[in-house]
N, C-alpha and C positions, 0 to 999 in steps of 0.2 A: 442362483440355482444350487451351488454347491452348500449354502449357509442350511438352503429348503432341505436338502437330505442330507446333511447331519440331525437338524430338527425332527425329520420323522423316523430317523433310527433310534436317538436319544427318548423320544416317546413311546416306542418299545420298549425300550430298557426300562424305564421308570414306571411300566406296567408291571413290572417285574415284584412281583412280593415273595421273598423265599425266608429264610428262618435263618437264614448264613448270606454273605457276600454274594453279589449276582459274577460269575469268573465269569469272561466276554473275553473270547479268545479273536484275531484281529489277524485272518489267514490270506495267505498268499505266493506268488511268485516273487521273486527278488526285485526290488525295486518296482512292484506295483504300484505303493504308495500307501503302504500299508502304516506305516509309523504319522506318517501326517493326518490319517484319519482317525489311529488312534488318540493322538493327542488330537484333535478338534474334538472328539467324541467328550473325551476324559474332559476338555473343557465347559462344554457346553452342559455334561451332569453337574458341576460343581457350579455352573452358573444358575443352575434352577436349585443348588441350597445342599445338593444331596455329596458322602463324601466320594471322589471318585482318586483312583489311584491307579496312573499309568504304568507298566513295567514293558521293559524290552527283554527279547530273547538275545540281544545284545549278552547281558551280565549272565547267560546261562548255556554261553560254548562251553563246549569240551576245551580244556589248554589244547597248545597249538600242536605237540606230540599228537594227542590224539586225533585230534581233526585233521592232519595230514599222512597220517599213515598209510591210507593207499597212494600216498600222490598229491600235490598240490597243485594239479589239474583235474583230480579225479572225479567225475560229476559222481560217482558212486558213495566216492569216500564223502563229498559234501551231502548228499542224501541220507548218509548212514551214520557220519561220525560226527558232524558241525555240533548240532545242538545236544544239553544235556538234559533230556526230558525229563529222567529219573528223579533230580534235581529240579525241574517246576513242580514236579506234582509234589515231591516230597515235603519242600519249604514253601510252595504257593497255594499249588491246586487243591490239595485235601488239608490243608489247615483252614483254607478257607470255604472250605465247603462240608456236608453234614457234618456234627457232631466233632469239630473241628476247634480247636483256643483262638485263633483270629492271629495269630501271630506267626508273622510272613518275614520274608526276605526279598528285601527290591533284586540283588545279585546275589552271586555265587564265587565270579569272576570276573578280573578288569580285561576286556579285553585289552585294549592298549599296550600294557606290560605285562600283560600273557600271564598272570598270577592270581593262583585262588586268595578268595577275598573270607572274611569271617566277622561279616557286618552284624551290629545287634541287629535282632528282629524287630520291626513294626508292630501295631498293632492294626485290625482294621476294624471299624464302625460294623457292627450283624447288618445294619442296611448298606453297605456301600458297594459301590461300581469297580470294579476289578479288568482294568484292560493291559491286555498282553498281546504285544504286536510282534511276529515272526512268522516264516516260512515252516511246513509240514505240520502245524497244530492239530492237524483230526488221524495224521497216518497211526500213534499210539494213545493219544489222552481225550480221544473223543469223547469217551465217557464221561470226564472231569471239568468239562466246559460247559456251562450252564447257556450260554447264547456262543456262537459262532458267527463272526461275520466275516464273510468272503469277499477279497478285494479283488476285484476281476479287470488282467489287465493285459492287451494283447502280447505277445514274448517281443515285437518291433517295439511298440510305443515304450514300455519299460526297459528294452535293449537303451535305446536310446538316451531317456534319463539316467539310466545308470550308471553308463560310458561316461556322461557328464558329469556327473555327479563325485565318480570315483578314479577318474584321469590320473589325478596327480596322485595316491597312492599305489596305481600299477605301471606308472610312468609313460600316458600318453594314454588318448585315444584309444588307438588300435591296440593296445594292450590288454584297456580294459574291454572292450568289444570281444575280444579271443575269449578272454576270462569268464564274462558274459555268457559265451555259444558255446566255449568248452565245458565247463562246468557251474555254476550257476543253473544258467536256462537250463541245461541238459539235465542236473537235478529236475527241475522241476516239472520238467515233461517227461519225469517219471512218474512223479509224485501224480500230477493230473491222472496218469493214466492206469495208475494201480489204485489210486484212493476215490478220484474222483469227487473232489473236495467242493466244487460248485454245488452240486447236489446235494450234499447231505449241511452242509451251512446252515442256520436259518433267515438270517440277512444275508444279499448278494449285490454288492454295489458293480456296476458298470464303469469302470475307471482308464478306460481308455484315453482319455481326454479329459484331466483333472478340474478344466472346468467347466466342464457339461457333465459331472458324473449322471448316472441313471439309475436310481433302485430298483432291482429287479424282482426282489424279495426280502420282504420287513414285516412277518405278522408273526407275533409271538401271542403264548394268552399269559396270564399270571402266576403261572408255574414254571413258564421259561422253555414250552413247549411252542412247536409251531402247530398251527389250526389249520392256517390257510396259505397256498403260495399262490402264485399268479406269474 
């Protein structure tokens, strides 16, 4: 089921004929499951021949100074100050889009050891698949995202991978769960409710249960507009 809708999102995509890189921005709540989609996605273009190129909003926080300057519990400061968006558009989004040299930047910064990075740029293929997976993509660069797809995933079922997932850097469980409801989630159930980011998406996967996902919406035409939702 899950291999079925990759298959028919990637067929969208590849409907996609633009004059620059198709940017497919890979949105959601923290620990949706958003990074595993985009790489299945990024894979499955590069298995039909075409060039596709993953990026993380990983390599495009703010250093760790600014991302915590309200607070290193602050669901505000994480909604405001985490990622550096100025920074995608500037080195991804609009190079690779109209009237653009194709020459991009995977990062910016390592998160790890907290330090800007100053990697050569890339180059990208005029036809290639451009996916970026991270949390608040439509609140300032909606315009610069050519497809949008929305990983939709209840705030429990993601609470819960998450916790798991990030235990042992917040030292336990219930540490990470706090971390989770205090600011994470609580970001985000901002984010839903001032952007409203389901809606205006144009693919909307159902990811509650990663393998039973449900597409809920995947009709694009070949301009990278949507026609039809359902």
């Amino acid at each position: 089921m899950r291999d079925e809708v990759v298959g028919r999102v990637v067929d969208r995509l590849e409907s996609i004929r633009l004059p620059h890189p198709v940017r497919v921005g890979v949105d959601g709540i923290t620990a949706a499951g958003k990074t595993t989609w985009a790489r299945e996605i990024t894979g499955a273009v590069q298995a039909r021949g075409r060039q596709a190129i993953h990026l993380s909003m990983d390599g495009f926080h703010h250093l760790r100074a600014h991302r915590y300057r309200q607070g290193r519990e602050s669901a505000r400061g994480y909604y405001q100050d985490a990622y550096d968006f100025d920074a995608l558009a500037r080195h991804v989004l609009e190079p690779l889009g109209p009237d653009g040299d194709l020459r991009f930047r995977h990062r910016v910064m390592d998160l790890a050891t907290d330090t800007a990075v100053d990697d050569p740029p890339s180059i990208a293929q005029p036809d290639a698949v451009v996916v970026v997976d991270g949390s608040f993509l439509q609140r300032d660069l909606r315009r610069l995202w050519d497809v949008v797809v929305f990983v939709d995933a209840d705030f429990a079922a993601a609470r819960e991978r998450g916790t798991c997932r990030d235990a042992a850097a917040f030292g336990g469980i219930e540490a990470a769960a706090l971390a989770y409801e205090q600011r994470y989630h609580a970001a985000g159930r901002e984010y839903l409710a001032q952007v409203r980011p389901a809606e205006l998406a144009d693919i909307v996967i159902a990811n509650h249960d990663p393998t039973r996902p449900i597409l809920r919406r995947a009709t694009v035409d070949n301009s990278g507009s949507v026609h039809d939702r359902v």
